[in-house]
C-alpha positions, 0 to 999 in steps of 0.5 A, spaced: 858 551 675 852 552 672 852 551 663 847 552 658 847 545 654 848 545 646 845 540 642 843 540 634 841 547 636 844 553 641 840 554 647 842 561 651 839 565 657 834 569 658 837 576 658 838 575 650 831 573 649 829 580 652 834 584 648 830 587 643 833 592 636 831 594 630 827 589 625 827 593 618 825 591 611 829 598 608 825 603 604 819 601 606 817 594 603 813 590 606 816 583 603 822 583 601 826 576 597 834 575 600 836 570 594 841 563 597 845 559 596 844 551 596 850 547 598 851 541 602 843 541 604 845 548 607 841 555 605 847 560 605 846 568 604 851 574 604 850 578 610 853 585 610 856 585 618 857 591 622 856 596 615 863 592 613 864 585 612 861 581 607 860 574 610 856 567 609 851 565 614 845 559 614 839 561 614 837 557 620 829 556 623 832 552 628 837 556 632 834 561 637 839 566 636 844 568 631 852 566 632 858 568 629 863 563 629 869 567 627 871 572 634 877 575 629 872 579 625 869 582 632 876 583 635 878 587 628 872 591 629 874 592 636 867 591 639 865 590 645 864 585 649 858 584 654 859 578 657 863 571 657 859 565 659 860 557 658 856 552 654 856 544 653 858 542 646 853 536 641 856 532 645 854 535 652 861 534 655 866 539 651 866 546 655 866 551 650 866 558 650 862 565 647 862 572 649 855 576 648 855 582 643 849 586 645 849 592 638 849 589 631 848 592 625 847 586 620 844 587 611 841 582 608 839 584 601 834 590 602 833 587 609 836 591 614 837 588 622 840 594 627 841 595 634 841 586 635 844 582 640 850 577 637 853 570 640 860 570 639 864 565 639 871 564 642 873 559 637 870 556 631 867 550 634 862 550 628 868 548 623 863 549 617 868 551 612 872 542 613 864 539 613 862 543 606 868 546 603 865 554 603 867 560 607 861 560 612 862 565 618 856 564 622 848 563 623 843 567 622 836 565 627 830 565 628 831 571 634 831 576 628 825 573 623 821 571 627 816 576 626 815 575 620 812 570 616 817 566 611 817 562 605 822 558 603 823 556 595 828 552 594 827 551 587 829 559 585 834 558 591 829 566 594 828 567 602 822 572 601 819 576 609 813 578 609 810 582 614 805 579 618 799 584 618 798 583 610 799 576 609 794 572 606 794 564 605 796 562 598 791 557 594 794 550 592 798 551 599 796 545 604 794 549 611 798 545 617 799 547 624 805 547 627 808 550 634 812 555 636 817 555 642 823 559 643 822 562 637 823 555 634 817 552 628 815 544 630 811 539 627 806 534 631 806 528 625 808 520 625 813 516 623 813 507 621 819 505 622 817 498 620 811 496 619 804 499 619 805 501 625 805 509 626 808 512 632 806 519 633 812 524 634 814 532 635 819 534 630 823 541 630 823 544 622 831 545 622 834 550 615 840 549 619 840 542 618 843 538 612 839 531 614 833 529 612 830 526 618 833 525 625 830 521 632 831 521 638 830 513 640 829 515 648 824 519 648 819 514 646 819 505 647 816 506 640 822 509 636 826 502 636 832 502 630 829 498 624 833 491 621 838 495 617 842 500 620 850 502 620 853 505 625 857 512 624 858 519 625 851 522 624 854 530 623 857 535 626 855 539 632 859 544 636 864 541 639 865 535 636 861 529 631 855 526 634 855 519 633 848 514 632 846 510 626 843 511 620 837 507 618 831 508 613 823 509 616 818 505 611 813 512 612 813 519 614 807 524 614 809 531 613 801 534 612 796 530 609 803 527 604 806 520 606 814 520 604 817 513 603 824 510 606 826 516 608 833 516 610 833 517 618 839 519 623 837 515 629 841 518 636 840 518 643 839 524 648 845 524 653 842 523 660 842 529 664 840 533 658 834 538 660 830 536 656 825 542 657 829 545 652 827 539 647 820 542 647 818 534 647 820 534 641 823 526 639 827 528 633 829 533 627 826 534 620 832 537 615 832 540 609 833 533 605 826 533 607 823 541 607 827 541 600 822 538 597 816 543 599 815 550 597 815 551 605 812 558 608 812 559 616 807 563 618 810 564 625 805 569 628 799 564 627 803 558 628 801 555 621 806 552 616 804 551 609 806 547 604 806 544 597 811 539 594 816 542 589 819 537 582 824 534 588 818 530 592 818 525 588 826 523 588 828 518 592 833 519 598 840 517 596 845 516 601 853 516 599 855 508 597 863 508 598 862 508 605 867 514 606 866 521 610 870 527 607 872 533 610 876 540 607 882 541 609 888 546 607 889 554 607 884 554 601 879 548 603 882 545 597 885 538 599 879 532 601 882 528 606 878 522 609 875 523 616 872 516 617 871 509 613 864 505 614 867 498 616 865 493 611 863 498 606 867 498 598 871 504 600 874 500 607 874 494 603 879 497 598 883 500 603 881 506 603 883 509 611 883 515 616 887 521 614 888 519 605 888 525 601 884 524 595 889 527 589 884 525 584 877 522 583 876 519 577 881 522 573 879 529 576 884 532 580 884 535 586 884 542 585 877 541 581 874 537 586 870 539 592 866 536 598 859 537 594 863 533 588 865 528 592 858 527 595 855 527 589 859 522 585 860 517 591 852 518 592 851 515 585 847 509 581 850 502 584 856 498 580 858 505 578 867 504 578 871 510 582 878 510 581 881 514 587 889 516 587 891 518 594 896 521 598 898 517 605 903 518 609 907 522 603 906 515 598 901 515 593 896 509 592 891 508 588 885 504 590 879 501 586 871 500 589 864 500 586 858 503 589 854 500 593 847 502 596 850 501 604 842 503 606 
């Protein structure tokens, strides 16, 4: 049987890329602004689906298609759908399931989508909701913004669409080339990982993705991991967590810019992947990077524009407890512990897999979230954090000071 692979991003057939529907920006307008929210290193935005049901997707320049993740709102809406085919997961060995819904009515804002295709999802492999601790449905890709030039403020938090034909290029801006394949923006630019030493590489520009930069070492004998790394869970992917290691590299060039000990996920590309569908690429650049730009698309011309935002200068901070959080319950209101970095101050205090945290320096559980909790243990080093748990129905409570793990 012959699958279509999924790693980061989704890849699907031929017969979606050609399916074409309504592109409208509602009353005219030539530009309209779609405002965001920003949590956990993800751009959210409402989406009107069908004409009923307000749902979140990412806004995601790095899938091709748009996804819903959750097959009960089709089912409640008694859509129809076309076909069902398999897919390989992140991990490029779990088989999943999606069906192809062909007419979709979608509002974001003023910006109106009609008639477009749609993947589905069998079941919720994304499990946005324990990653981020926020209702999100699905995603939106780049099938139904491409044609347009987009620019993102990460700032004032607004996604404005241009129509191509009366875009101008902005002063202040820096001018760089990009390219698109598959309706998806890359960048050529270099990486030191130790060093002097530049290494050229093909990175995908992804909104989707709440890292700061990714490599795949086996694509190049130069992307070797650098002296200090830990070993870990990278993210999650469709069908599971993605392992690899997590390092720094001394530089990378983003335009005429160089960013220093940039927080980088290092992660090899399974074997027997088709790596046509990698476009050459050696890795991913995220939002913990993008973030700190004024970022404009300009798919048409294939040019990206950029200028730093307050944020450039902030260093890359990682969490320094050592612990990997996940929401659970009905609510997404309980934070259980996924996985403990070994040798880190939460594994040294005897934090373990499956703890509840029911409070967090005195903050209690009903007030805390995933975000909090990333924030708090991403603080300065030496900072004291009491944390009250909840194993196997005893209650424990465990001290650790903060310490940069990176």
């Amino acid at each position: 049987m012959k699958y279509t692979a999924l790693l980061a991003l989704l890849f699907l057939p031929n017969f979606i890329v050609r399916a074409q529907g309504g592109l409208l920006l509602s009353k005219h307008f030539k530009e309209v602004e779609i405002p965001f929210e920003y949590h956990n290193d993800l751009l959210i935005v409402t989406v009107t689906f069908n004409r009923v049901f307000p749902l979140k997707f990412i806004f995601d320049t790095g899938a091709e298609h748009s996804i819903l993740a959750q097959r009960q709102i089709t089912d409640l809406l008694h859509v129809n759908y076309d076909r069902e085919f398999k897919l390989l997961g992140s991990d490029m060995q779990t088989e999943l399931t999606a069906y192809l819904v062909r007419s979709v009515h979608l509002k974001v804002g003023d910006w109106i989508v009609g008639n477009r295709p749609i993947l589905v999802l069998d079941d919720d492999y994304f499990r946005f909701e324990e990653l981020t601790g926020r209702e999100i449905h699905g995603i939106l890709g780049s099938d139904i913004f491409r044609h347009f030039v987009v620019k993102i403020n990460y700032s004032r938090r607004t996604i404005t669409l241009t129509k191509a034909n009366i875009f101008e290029p902005p002063r202040g801006y820096q001018e760089v080339p990009m390219k698109v394949h598959r309706g998806k923006p890359y960048l050529d630019t270099w990486v030191k990982i130790f060093g002097d030493t530049a290494t050229n590489v093909r990175l995908l520009m992804d909104s989707g993705a709440s890292t700061s930069l990714l490599l795949y070492t086996d694509t190049s004998p130069e992307l070797q991991l650098p002296p200090n790394t830990i070993k870990g869970q990278l993210g999650m992917g469709l069908g599971g967590f993605i392992e690899g290691y997590l390092g720094r590299v001394n530089k990378l060039g983003v335009g005429n810019l160089e960013m220093s000990e940039v927080l980088t996920n290092f992660h090899e590309v399974n074997k027997g992947v088709d790596t046509s569908l990698l476009f050459e690429r050696n890795g991913i650049l995220g939002n913990k990077v993008l973030g700190r730009f004024y970022v404009i698309f300009d798919y048409p011309r294939e040019r990206l524009f950029l200028k730093p935002n307050k944020y450039f200068k902030e260093e890359f901070e990682f969490d320094k407890s050592g612990l990997i959080l996940l929401a659970t319950g009905v609510r997404l209101n309980s934070i259980m512990v996924h996985d403990v970095i070994d040798g880190s101050p939460a594994a040294e205090a005897g934090v373990q897999p499956g703890d509840i945290i029911i409070r967090a320096n005195a903050l209690p559980s009903s007030f805390m979230t995933v975000e909090y909790m990333h924030n708090l243990l991403s603080k300065r080093e030496g900072k004291r954090i009491k944390l009250v748990l909840l194993r196997e129905g005893e209650k424990l409570k465990v001290t650790f000071r903060l310490r940069r793990l990176i």
